[in-house]
C-alpha positions, 0 to 999 in steps of 0.5 A: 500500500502507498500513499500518492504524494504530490508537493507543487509551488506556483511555479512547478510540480516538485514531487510527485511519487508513491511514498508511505507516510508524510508528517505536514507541518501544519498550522495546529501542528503536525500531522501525519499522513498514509494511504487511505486518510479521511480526506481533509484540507489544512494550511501550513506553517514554515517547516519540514515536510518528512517524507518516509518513503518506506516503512522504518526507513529514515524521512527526508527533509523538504522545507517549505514556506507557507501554502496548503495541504490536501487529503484526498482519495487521490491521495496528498497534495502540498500546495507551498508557497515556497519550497528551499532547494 
């Protein structure tokens, strides 16, 4: 089982890969995401995006700046203003 993640700016798509769980810095605070998540919508906060491809395995870092986050059958969309690198 995996979770389709898709990280996009205004200017370009930046990821878009099959992966098992992202930890969103959101606005209330962190949140965690797999494959099959009620679907939800929540803006979030300057921070790190981890991205866990495989289960146990260590996240990768991916920092952004401001933007949105989408829950949806189709899986995560991280809508960021900014993303470093």
């Amino acid at each position: 089982m995996a979770l389709h993640f898709e990280l996009v700016t205004p200017a370009k798509l930046v990821r878009s890969e099959d992966v098992h769980m992202v930890v969103v810095p959101g606005a209330e605070g962190e949140f965690g995401v797999l494959e099959g998540h009620a679907p939800f919508m929540s803006t979030i906060r300057d921070g790190a995006v981890q991205v866990y491809r495989t289960e146990g395995a260590a996240p990768e870092e991916i920092e952004v700046r401001g933007g949105f986050a989408e829950v949806s059958e189709a899986g995560l969309t991280v809508l960021a203003e900014h993303v470093e690198g």
